[in-house]
N, C-alpha and C positions, 0 to 999 in steps of 0.2 A: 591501559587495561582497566585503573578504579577507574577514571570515569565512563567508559564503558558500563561499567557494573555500574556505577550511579544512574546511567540513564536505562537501563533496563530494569531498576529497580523500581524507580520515576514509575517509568510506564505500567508496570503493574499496579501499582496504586494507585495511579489513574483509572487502571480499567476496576480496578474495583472499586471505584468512589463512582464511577461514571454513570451507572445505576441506581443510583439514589435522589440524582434527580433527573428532571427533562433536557434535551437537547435543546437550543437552541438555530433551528436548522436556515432559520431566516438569509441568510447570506448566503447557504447554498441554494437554498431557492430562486435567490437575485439573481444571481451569478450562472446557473446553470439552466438550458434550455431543457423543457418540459422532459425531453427522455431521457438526460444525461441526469435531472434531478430523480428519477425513479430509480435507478442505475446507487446514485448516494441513498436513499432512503430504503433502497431493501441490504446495504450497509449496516453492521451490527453497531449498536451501543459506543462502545470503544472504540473502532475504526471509524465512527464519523467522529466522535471528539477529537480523535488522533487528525485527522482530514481538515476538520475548521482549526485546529492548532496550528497546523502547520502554512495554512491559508493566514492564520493573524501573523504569523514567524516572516514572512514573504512578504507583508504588506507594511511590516515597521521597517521594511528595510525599502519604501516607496510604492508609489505606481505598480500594480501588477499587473503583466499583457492577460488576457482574456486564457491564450490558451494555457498558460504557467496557472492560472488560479481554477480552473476546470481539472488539471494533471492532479494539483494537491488536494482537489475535494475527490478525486476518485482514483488516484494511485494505489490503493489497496482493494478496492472495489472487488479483484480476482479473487479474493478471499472469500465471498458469500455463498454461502451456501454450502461450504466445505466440513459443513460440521465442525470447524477447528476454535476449540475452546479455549478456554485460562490456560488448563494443566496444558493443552498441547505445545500450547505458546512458550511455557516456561521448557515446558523436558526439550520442544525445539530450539532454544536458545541455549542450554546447556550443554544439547548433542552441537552445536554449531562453536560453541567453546571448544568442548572434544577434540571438534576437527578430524573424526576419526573414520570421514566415509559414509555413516551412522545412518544420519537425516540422509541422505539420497539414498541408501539402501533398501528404508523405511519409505522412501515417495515415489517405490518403483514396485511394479507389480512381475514378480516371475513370468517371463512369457509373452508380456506385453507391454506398451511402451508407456502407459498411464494405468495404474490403477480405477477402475469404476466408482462414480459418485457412491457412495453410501458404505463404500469399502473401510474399513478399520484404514487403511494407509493413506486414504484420499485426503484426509486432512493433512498429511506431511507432502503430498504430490502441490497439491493447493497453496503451502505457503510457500514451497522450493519454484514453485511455476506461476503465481499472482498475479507477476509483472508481466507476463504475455497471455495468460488468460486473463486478464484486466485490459489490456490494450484489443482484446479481441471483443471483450464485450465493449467498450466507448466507441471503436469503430464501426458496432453492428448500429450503434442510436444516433450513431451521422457525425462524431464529436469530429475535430477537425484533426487533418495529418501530424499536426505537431503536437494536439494535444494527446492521443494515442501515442508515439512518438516520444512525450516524454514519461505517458504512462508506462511503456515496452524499456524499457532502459532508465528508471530510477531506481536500481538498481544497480547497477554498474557503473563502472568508473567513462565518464563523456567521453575521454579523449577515444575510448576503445570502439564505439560504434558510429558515432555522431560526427560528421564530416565538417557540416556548417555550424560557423562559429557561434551563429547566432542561436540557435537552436542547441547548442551545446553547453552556451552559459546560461541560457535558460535552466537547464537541466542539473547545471552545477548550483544554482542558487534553491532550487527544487529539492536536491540534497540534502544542502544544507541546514534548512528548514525541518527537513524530517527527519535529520539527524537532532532537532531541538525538543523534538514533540515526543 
């Protein structure tokens, strides 16, 4: 649990140092084909630092396959445009401490099965749902099955969706990584 709390702490002090100066986007440029990189660039601030961190986390650990290094520059990707700021970030990490229900009661709309963009709750639907609205937008810009694939389930524990092994330890090392960042 502290280091839990250390790395959540981590992380907000990155995002607020992460504005202060420029990104560095060069690597995702490399690495990603023209529409997969517009996909990382309308990515905010903090999610692409958080993205190229977890792509350096992945690469001191050797060789990274093409689609393992496209998953960590856009595994958060589903986040854009969700209006979801700092403070939401924190109150959702606290409601997710909780464990009370909270955060899914807040990322679901009365009567319907997603909240509307621009909705007060869209941002708690946006970060509880990411991982397959992320996987839905890299498959609309052509990215490849495994790299959607490990976009849709970085989140979840491999053993529980992911059949092939290969694509599974992908996925665990992909974790890993953004368990660092």
């Amino acid at each position: 649990m502290l280091i839990r709390c250390k790395y959540r702490v981590g992380q907000f002090f990155m995002r607020l140092r992460v504005g202060q100066a420029p990104i560095d986007t060069e690597a995702a440029r490399s690495l990603l084909p023209e529409a997969a990189f517009a996909l990382f660039d309308s990515m905010s601030p903090g999610d692409q630092a958080h993205a190229l961190c977890v792509l350096r986390v992945l690469r001191q650990g050797g060789a990274v396959a093409d689609d393992v290094a496209e998953a960590a520059l856009l595994h958060d990707v589903g986040k854009v445009g969700s209006g979801l700021t700092l403070p939401h970030r924190v109150l959702i990490v606290l409601l997710k401490w909780l464990d009370g229900g909270l955060l899914e009661y807040l990322a679901t709309e009365p009567g319907r099965n997603a909240p509307l963009p621009g909705s007060w709750r869209y941002p708690f639907h946006a970060q509880a749902h990411h991982a397959e609205l992320g996987a839905q937008r890299c498959a609309q810009v052509g990215c490849s099955p495994s790299t959607v694939a490990l976009v849709a389930h970085h989140e979840v524990a491999a053993h529980e969706y992911l059949s092939d092994p290969a694509l599974r330890a992908k996925l665990m090392a992909l974790q890993r990584a953004d368990e660092c960042c």
